[in-house]
C-alpha positions as CSV (number, residue, x, y, z in Angstrom):
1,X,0.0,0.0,0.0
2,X,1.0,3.4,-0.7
3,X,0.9,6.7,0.8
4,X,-2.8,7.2,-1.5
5,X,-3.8,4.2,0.1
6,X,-2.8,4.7,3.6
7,X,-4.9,8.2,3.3
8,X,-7.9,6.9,1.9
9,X,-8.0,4.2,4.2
10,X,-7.5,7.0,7.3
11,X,-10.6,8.9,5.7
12,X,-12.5,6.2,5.5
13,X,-12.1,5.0,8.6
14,X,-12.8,8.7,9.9
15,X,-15.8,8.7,7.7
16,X,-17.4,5.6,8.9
17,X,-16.9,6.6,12.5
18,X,-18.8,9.6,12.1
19,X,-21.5,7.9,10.6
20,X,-21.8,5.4,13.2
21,X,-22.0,8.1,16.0
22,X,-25.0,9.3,14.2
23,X,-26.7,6.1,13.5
24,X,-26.2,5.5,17.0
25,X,-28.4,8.7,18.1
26,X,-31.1,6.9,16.4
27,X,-30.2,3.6,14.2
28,X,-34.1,3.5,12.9
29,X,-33.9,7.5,11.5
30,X,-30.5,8.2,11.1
31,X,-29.6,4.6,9.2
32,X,-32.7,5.2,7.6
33,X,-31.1,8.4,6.3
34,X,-27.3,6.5,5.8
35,X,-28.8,4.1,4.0
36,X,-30.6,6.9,1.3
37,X,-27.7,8.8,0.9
38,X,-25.3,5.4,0.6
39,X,-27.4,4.1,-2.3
40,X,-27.5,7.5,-4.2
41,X,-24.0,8.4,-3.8
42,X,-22.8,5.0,-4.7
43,X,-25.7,4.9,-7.6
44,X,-24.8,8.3,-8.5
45,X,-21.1,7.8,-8.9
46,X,-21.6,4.2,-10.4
47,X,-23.8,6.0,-13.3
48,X,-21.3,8.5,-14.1
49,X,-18.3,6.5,-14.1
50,X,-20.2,4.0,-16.4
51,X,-20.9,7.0,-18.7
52,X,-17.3,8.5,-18.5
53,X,-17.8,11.5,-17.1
54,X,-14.6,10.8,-14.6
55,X,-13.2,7.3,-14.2
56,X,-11.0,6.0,-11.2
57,X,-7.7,5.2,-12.8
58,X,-5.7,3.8,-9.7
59,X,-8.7,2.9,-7.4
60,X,-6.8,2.2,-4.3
61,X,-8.3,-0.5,-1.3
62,X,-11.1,-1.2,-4.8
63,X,-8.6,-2.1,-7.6
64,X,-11.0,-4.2,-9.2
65,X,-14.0,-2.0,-9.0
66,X,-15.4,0.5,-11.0
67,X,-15.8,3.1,-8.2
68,X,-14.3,3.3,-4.7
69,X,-17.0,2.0,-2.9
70,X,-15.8,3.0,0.7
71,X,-15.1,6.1,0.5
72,X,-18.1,7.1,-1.1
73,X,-20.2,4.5,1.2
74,X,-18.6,6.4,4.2
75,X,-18.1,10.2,3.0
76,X,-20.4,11.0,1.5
77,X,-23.4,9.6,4.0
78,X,-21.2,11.6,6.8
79,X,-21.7,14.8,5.6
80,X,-25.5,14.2,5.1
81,X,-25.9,13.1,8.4
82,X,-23.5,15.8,9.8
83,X,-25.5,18.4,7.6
84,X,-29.0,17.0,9.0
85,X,-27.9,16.8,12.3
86,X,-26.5,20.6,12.6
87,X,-27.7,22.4,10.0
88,X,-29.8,25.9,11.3
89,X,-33.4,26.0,11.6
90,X,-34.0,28.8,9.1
91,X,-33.2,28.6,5.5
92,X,-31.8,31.6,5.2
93,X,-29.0,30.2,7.7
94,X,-29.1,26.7,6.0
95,X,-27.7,28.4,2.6
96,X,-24.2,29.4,4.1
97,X,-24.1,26.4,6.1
98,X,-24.3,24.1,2.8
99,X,-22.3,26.1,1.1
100,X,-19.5,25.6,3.3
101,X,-19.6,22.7,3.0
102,X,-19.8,22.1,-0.6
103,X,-16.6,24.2,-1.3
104,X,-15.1,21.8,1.2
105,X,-16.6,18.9,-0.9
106,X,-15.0,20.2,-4.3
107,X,-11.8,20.9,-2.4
108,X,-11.2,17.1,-1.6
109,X,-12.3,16.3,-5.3
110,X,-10.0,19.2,-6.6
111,X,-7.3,17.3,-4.1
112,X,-8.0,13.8,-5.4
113,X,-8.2,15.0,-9.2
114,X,-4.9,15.8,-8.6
115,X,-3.5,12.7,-7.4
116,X,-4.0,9.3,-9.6
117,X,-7.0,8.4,-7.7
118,X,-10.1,10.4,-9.7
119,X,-9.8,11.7,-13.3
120,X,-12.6,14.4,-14.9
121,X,-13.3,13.4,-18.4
122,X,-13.5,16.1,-20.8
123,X,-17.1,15.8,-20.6
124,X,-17.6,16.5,-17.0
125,X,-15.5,19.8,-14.7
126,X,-15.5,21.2,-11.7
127,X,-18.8,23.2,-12.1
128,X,-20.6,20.3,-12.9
129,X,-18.9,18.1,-9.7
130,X,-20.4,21.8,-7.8
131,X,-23.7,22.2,-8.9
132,X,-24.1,18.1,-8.1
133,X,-22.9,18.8,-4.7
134,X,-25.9,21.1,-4.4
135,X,-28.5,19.3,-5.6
136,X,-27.3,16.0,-3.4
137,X,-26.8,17.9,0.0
138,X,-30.0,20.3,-0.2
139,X,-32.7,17.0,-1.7
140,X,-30.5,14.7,1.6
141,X,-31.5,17.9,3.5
142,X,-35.4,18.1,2.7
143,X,-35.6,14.5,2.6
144,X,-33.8,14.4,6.3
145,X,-36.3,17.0,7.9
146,X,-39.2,14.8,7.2
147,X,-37.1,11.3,8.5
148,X,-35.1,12.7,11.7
149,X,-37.4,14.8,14.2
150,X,-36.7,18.2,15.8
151,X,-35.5,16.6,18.9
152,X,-32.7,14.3,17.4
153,X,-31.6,17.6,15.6
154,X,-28.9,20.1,16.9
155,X,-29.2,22.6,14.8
156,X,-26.6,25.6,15.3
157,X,-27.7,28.4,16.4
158,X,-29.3,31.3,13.8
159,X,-27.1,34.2,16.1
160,X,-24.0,32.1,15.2
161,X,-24.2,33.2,11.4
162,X,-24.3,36.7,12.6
163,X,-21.6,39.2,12.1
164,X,-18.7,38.0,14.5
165,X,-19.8,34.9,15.5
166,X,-18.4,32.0,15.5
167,X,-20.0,30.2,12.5
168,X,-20.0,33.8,10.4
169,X,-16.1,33.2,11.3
170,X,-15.5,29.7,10.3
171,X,-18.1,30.1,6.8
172,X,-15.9,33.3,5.7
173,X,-12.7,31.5,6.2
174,X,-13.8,28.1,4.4
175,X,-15.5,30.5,1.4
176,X,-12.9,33.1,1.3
177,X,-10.3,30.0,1.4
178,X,-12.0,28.3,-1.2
179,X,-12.5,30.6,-3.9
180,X,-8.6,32.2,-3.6
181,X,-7.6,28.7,-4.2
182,X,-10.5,28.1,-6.9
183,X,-8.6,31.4,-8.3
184,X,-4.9,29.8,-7.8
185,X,-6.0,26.8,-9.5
186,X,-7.8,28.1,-12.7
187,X,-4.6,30.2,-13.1
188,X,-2.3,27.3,-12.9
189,X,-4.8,25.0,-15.3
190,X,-5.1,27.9,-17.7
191,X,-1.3,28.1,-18.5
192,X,-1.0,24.3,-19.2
């Protein structure tokens, strides 16, 4: 195993234990929810991989498989979970929260395009990977207010997202973060 390997494996592992917390808050709601987002993520990748929109050309810990079915089994469920369990009450608060973590999500793809993991066809980029991110996290978002109840929520707090607090603090450093590197790296793809 290499270092890829060794890292995958680590975020994996991560991955999975974060899901199991959750499930363990409520196995019947929050597996319920796992198991949605599991089968679409897995389907999702699965049914773009088979159309070529990015292939997997060293799938480390899955060398025979089409996709890497761990990480995606394990990632991608955790942030729905994470985003379900924490997300505000209000929209209007929702919107930032997602969207920090959606640039975070086309970080790690921008980091794992970069390595010989995950490679975009020409018929598939970043913007797509970013509006899909979207679509995935807000439909696991609707579909996990009406499965998990108020009660097993935790939902940080609207005043947060204010000017100066905490969460304002954290989504303007991810964002601001995010787009100078977005910038960085469309100037160093540009030139090649």
């Amino acid at each position: 195993m290499n270092l890829e390997s060794w890292i995958i494996l680590f975020i994996i592992i991560l991955a999975g234990r974060g899901c199991f917390y959750f499930i363990q808050l409520d196995w019947k709601r929050f597996g319920f929810l796992y198991l949605i987002s599991l089968f679409s993520a897995n389907l999702l990748c699965y049914m773009f991989t088979l159309v070529g929109f990015y292939t997997f050309p060293n799938n480390v810990l899955h060398d025979s498989l089409l996709i890497p079915y761990g990480l995606v089994s394990s990632v991608f469920p955790f942030i729905a979970l994470f985003g379900v369990r924490y997300s505000p009450e209000k929209w209007v608060w929702k919107i930032p929260f997602y969207w920090a973590i959606v640039h975070i999500g086309v970080l790690g793809e921008v980091i794992l395009k970069n390595t010989t993991i995950f490679k975009f066809e020409p018929e598939w980029d970043l913007w797509d990977s970013y509006t899909l991110w979207w679509i995935n996290y807000i439909l696991l978002e609707l579909i996990g207010g009406k499965i998990v109840p108020n009660q097993l929520r935790k939902p940080i707090k609207s005043d947060s997202f204010r000017y100066g607090g905490w969460a304002w603090i954290v989504f303007h450093i991810i964002v601001i973060t995010t787009i100078f590197l977005a910038g960085f790296y469309v100037g160093i793809t540009v030139n090649k």
